[in-house]
FIBAKE-142744 format. One record per residue (C-alpha): residue in three letters; x, y, z. Coordinates in pm, 1 decimal, padded with zeros to 6 digits. Each point is the difference from the previous one (the first is absolute). Layout:
<sites>
{"ALA",{X,Y,Z}}
...
</sites>
This chain:
<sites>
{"UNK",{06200.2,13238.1,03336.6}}
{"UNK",{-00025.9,-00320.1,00210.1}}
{"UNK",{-00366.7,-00074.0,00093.5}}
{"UNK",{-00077.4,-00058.4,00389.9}}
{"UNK",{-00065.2,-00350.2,-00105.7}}
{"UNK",{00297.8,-00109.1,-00136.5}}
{"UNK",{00205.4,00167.4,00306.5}}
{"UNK",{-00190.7,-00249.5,00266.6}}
{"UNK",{00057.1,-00302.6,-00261.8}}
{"UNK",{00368.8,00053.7,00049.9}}
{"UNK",{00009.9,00051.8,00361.6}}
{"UNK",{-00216.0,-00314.8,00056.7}}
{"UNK",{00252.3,-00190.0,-00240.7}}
{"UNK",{00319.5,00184.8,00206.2}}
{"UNK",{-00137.6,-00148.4,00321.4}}
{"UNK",{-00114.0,-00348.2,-00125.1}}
{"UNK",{00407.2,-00043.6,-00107.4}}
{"UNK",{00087.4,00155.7,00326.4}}
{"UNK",{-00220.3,-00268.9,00186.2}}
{"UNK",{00167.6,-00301.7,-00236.5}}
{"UNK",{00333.9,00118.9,00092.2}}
{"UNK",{-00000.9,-00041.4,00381.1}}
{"UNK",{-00195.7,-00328.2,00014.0}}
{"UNK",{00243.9,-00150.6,-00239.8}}
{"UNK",{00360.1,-00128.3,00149.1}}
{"UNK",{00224.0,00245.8,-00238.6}}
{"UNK",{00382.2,-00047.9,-00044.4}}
{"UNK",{00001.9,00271.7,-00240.0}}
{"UNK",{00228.9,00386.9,00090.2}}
{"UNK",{-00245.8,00204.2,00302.1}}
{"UNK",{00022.3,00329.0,00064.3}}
{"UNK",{00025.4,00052.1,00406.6}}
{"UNK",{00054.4,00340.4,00102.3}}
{"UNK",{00149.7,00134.3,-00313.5}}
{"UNK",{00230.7,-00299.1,-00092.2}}
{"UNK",{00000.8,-00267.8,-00165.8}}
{"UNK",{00049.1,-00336.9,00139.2}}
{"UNK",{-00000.3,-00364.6,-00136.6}}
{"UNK",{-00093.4,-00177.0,00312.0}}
{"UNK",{-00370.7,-00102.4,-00028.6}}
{"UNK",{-00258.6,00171.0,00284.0}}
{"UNK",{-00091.7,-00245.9,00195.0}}
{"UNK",{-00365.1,-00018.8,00056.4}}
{"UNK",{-00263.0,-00136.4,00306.6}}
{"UNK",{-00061.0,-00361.4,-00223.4}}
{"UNK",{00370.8,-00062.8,00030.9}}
{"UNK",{00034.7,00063.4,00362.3}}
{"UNK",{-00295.5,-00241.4,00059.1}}
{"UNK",{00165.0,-00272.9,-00207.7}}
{"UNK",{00283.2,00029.5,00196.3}}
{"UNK",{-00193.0,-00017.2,00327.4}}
{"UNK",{-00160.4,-00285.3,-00128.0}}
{"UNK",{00375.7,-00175.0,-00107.0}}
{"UNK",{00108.7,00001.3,00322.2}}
{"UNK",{-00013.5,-00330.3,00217.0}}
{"UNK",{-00175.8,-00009.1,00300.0}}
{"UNK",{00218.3,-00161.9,00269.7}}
{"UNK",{-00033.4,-00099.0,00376.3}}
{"UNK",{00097.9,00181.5,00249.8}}
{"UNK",{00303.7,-00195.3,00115.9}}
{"UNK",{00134.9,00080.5,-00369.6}}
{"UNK",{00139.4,00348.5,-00135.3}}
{"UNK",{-00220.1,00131.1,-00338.0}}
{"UNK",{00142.8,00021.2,-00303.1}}
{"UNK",{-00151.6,00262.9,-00199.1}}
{"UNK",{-00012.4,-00077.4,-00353.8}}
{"UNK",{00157.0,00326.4,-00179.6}}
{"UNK",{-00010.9,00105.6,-00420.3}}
{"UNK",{00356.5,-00021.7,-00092.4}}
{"UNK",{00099.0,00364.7,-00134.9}}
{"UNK",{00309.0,-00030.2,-00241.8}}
{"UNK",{00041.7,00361.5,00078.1}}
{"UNK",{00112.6,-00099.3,00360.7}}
{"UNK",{00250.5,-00276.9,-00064.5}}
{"UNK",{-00014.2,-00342.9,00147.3}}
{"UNK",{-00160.1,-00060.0,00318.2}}
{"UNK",{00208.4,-00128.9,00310.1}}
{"UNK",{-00059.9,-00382.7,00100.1}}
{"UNK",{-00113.0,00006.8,00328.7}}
{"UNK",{00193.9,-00222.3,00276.7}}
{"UNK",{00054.5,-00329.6,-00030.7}}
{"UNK",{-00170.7,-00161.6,00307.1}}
{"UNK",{00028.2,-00331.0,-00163.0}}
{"UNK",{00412.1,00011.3,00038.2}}
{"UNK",{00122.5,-00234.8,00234.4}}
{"UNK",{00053.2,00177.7,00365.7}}
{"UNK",{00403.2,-00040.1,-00036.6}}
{"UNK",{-00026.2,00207.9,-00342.8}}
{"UNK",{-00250.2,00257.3,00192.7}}
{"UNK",{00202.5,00083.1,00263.7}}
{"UNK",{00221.9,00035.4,-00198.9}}
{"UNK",{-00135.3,00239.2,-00190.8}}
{"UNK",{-00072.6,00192.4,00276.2}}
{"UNK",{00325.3,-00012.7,00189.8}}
{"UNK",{00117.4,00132.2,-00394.1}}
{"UNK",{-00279.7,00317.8,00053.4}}
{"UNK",{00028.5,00091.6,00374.3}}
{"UNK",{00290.0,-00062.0,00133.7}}
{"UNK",{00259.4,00306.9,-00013.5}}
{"UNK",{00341.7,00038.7,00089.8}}
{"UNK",{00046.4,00179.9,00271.8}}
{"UNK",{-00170.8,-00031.7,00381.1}}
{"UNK",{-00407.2,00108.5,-00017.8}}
{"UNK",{00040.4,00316.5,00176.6}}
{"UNK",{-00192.9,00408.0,00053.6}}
{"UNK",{00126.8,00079.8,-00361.2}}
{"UNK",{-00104.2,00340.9,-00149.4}}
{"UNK",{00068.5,-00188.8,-00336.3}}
{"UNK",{-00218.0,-00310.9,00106.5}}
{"UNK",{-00266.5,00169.4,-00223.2}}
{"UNK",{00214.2,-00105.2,-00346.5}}
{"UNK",{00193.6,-00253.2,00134.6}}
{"UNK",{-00284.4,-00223.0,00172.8}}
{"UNK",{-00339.5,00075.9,-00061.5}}
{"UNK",{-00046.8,-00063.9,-00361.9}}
{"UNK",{00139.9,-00382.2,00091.6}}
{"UNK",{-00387.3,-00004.3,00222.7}}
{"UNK",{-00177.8,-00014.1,-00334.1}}
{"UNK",{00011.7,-00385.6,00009.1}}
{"UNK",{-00183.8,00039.8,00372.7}}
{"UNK",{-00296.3,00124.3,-00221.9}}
{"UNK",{-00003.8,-00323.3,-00246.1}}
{"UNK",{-00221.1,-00257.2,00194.8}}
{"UNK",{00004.1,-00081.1,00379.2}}
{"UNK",{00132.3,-00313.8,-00022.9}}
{"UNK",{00284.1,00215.2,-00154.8}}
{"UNK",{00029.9,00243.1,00271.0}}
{"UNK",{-00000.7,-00265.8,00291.7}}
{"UNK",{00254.8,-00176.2,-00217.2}}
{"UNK",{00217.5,00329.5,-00111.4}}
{"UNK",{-00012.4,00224.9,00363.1}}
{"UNK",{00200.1,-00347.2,00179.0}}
{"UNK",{00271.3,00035.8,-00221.2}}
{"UNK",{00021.6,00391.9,00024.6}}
{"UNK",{00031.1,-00050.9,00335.9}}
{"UNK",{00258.1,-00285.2,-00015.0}}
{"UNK",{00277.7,00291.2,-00038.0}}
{"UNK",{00187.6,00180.6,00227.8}}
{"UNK",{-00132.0,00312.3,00164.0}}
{"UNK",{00147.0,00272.7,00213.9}}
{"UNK",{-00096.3,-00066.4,00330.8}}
{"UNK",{00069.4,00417.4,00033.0}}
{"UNK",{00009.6,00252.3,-00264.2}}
{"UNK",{00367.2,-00005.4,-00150.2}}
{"UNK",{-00002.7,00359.9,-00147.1}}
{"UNK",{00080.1,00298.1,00202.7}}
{"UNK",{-00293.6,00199.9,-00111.7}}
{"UNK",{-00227.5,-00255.0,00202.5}}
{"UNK",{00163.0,00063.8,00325.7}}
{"UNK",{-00324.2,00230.4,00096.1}}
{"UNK",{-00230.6,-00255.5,-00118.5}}
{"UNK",{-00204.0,-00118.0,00283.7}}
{"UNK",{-00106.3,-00366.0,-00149.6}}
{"UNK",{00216.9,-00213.2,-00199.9}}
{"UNK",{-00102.1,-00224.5,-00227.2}}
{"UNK",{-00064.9,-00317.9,00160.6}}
{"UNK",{-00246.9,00197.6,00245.0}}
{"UNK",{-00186.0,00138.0,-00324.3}}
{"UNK",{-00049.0,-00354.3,-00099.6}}
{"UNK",{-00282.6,-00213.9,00080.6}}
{"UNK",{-00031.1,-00335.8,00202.8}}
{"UNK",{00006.8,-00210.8,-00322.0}}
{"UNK",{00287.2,00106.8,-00192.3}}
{"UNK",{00191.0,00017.1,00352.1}}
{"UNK",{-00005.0,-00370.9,00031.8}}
{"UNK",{00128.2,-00053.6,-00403.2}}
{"UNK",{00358.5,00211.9,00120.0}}
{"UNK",{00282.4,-00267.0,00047.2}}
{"UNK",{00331.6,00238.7,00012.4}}
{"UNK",{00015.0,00363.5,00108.1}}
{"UNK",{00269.5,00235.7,00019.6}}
{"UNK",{00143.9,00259.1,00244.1}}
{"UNK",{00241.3,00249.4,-00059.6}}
{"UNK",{00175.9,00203.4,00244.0}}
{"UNK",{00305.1,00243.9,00123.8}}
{"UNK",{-00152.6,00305.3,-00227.1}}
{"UNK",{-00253.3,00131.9,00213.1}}
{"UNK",{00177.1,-00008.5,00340.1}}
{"UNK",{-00010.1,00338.6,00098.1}}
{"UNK",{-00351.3,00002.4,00029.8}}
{"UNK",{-00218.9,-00291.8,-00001.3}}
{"UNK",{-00333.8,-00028.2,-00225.7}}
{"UNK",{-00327.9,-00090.6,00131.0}}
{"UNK",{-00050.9,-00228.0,-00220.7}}
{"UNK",{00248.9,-00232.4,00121.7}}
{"UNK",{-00158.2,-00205.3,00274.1}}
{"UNK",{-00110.7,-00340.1,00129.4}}
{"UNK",{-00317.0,00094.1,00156.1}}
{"UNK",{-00331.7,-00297.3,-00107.9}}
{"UNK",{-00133.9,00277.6,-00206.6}}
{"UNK",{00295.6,-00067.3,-00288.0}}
{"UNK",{-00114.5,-00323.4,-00022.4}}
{"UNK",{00267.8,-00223.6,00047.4}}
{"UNK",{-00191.5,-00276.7,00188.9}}
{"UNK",{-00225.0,-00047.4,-00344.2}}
{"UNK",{00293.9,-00075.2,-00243.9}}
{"UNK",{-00007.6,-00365.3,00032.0}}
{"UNK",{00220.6,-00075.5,-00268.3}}
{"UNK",{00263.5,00256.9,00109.9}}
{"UNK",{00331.3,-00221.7,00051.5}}
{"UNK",{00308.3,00219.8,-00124.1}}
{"UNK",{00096.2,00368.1,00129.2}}
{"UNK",{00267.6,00154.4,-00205.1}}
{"UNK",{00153.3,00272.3,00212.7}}
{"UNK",{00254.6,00274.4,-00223.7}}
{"UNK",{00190.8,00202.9,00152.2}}
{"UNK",{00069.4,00358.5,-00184.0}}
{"UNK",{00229.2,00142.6,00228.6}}
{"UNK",{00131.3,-00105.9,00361.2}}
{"UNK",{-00057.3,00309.0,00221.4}}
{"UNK",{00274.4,-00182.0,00241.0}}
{"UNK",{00290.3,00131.8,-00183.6}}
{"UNK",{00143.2,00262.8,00179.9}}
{"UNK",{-00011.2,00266.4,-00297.4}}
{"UNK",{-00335.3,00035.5,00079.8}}
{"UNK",{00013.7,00054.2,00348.4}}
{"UNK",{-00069.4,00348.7,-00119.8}}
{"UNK",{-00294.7,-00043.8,-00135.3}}
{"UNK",{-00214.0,-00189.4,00178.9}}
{"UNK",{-00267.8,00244.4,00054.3}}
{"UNK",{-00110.3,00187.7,00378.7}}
{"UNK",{-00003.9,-00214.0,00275.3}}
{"UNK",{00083.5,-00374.9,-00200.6}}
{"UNK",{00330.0,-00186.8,00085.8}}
{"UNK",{00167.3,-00246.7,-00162.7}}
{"UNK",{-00224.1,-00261.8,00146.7}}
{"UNK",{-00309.1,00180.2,-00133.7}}
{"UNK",{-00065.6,-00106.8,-00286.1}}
{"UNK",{00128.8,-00338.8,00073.7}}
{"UNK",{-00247.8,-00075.4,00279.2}}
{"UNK",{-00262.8,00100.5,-00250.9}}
{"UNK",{00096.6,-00231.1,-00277.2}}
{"UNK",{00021.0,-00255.9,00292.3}}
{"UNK",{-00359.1,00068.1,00125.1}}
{"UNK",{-00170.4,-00034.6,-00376.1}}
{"UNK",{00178.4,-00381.3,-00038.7}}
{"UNK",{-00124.8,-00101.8,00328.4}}
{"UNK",{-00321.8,00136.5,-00052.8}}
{"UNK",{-00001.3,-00151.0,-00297.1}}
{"UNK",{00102.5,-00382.2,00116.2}}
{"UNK",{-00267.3,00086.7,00272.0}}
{"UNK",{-00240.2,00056.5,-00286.3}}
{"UNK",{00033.9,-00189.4,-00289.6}}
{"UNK",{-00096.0,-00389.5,00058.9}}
{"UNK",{00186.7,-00159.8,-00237.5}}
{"UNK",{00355.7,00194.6,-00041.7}}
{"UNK",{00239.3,-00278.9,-00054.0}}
{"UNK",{00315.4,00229.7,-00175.7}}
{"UNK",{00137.4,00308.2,00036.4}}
{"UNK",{00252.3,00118.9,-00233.0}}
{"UNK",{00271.4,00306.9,00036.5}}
{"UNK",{00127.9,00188.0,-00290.6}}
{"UNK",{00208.1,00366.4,-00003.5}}
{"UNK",{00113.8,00238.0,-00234.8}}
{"UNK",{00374.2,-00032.6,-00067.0}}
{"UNK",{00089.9,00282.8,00247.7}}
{"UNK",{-00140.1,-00243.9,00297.6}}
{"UNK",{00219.9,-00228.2,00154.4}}
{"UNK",{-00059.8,-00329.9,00150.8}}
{"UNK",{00157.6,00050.7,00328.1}}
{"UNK",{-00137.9,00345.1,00075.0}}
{"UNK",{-00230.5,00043.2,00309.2}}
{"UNK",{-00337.1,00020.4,-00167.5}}
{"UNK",{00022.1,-00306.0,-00249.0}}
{"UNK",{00132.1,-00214.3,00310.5}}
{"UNK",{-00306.2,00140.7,00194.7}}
{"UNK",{-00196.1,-00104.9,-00235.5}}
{"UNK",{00124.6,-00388.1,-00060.0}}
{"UNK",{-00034.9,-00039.5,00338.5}}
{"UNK",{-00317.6,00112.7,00035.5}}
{"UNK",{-00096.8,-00225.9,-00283.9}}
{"UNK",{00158.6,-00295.5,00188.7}}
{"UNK",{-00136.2,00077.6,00354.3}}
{"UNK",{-00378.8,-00035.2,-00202.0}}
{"UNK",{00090.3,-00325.8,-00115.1}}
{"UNK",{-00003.2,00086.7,-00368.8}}
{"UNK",{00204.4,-00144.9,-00256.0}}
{"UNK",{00259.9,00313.4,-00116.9}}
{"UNK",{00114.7,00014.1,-00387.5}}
{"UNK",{00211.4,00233.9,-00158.8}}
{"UNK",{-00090.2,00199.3,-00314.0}}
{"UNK",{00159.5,-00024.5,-00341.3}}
{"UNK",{00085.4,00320.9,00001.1}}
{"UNK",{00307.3,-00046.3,00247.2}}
{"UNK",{00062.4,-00341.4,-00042.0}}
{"UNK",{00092.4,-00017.2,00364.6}}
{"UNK",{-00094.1,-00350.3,00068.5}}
{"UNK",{00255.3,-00123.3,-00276.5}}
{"UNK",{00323.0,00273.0,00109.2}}
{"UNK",{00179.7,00098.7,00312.0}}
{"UNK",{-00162.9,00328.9,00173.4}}
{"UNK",{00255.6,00194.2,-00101.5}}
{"UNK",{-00001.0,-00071.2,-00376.1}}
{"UNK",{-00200.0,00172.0,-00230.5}}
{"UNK",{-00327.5,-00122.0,-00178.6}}
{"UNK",{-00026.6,-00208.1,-00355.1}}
{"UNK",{-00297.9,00238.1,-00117.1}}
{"UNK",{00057.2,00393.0,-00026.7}}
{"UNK",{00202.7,00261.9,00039.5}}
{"UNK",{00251.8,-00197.5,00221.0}}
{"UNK",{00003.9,-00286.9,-00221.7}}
{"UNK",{00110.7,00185.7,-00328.1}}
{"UNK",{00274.0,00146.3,00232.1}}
{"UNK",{00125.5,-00307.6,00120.7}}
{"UNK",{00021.8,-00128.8,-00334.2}}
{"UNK",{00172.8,00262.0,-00142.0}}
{"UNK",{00254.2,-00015.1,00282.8}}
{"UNK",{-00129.5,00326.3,00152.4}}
{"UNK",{-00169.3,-00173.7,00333.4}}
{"UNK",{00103.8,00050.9,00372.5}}
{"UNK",{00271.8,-00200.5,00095.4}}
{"UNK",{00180.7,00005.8,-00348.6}}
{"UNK",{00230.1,00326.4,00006.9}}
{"UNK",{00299.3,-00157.8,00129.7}}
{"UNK",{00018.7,-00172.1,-00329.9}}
{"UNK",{00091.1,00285.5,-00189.9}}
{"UNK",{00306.5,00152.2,-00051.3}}
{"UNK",{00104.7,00322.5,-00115.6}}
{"UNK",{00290.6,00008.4,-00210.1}}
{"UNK",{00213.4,00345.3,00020.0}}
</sites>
């Protein structure tokens, strides 16, 4: 029978080991909750070494926390390169933000944009660097997709005074919402046209022309033909009224529009009476063809080429 003596001996040699063991920076197998790990514990004299590691800097600079490298984890990320020269930078960031459609209300904006703001978070030289060239691409001056027709702000409105001034081209697309206009689509101050300094080209696309007399129809209660046309109208000369710096305006259609119709002659001659230069879109190609031919991009273009374009029936003859 163990004596009463030799039990304490033990249990003040059990605890004298147990007190070694945590002072002591171990790499050896721990047990944490039941499994067993190879990853030392780190312990309050390593966390004050690395406190004391790190380099104080002023505040004009961004810290740079000195971190234990972990072979567990990988290799660390280099941080950005401030030290690039500013063609390579921008650069870089044109490479990051810039997408390739129209910034636009997007339910998919969440995937397809806002992991490219991580940069924003890098340094604020950085982000006063990075947001100018976000901004440098095109945006829709009103939402584009159909389930934004109940939206009461678009996007430009949502966006403050600062990035307003970085927008150089916006785009407007119409002819799909013409039997009932959205209230988003307006030229009041409160869009903030009069702050986008840098705002020189307006692409306008037209989806569908609601001139055509198949949709005479369809129009909606109480609209004519000259509806929706005096509408379209009202938003460009609100906009030339707006907008201090709009040198271009340029026209582009989906292949069922033609050039001569009554609402894309409306519209050039608005365009002309506000003393803006007009351009043609590459979609069409209608500054290069007659008005009556078809397009060298699309639909109509594979057509033509394949012989199957307007005008080119009579050529074929059928043999009995």
């Amino acid at each position: 029978m163990v004596s009463k003596q030799s039990r304490a001996q033990a249990r003040a040699a059990a605890a004298t080991r147990s007190a070694e063991t945590s002072d002591a920076v171990d790499s050896s197998r721990t047990q944490i909750a039941g499994k067993t790990i190879d990853k030392p514990v780190p312990t309050p004299s390593d966390l004050a070494d690395s406190l004391l590691r790190m380099k104080i800097h002023d505040d004009s600079e961004q810290p740079q926390p000195v971190t234990t490298a972990d072979p567990a984890s990988g290799p660390s990320r280099p941080p950005f390169r401030l030290d690039l020269p500013a063609e390579l930078r921008l650069r870089v960031y044109e490479e990051l933000l810039h997408v390739r459609d129209p910034l636009d209300l997007d339910p998919l904006n969440y995937r397809r944009i806002v992991p490219r703001f991580n940069i924003f978070y890098t340094s604020r030289q950085v982000f006063e660097e990075a947001y100018r060239v976000f901004y440098s691409q095109p945006i829709n001056l009103y939402p584009a997709d159909d389930r934004y027709n109940r939206v009461k702000y678009s996007l430009l409105e949502r966006l403050p005074t600062r990035y307003r001034k970085e927008i150089p081209t916006m785009c407007m697309q119409v002819g799909s919402d013409w039997t009932r206009q959205p209230k988003h689509q307006h030229t009041r101050p409160e869009l903030g046209l009069a702050e986008c300094t840098s705002f020189k080209l307006l692409k306008v696309f037209v989806r569908l022309d609601p001139s055509e007399e198949w949709l005479r129809g369809f129009l909606g209660k109480n609209n004519t033909v000259d509806t929706y046309q005096q509408h379209c109208l009202d938003l460009l000369q609100g906009i030339f009224e707006q907008a201090p710096n709009l040198v271009a305006v340029e026209i582009d259609a989906n292949p069922g529009v033609r050039k001569q119709s009554l609402f894309i002659t409306a519209l050039r001659k608005k365009v002309e009476e506000g003393g803006k230069r007009l351009l043609w879109g590459p979609l069409r190609g209608w500054d290069k063809l007659d008005p009556d031919e078809p397009g060298s991009i699309g639909l109509e273009g594979l057509m033509y080429s394949l012989a199957l374009g307007p005008g080119l029936g009579a050529t074929v003859q059928v043999v009995a």
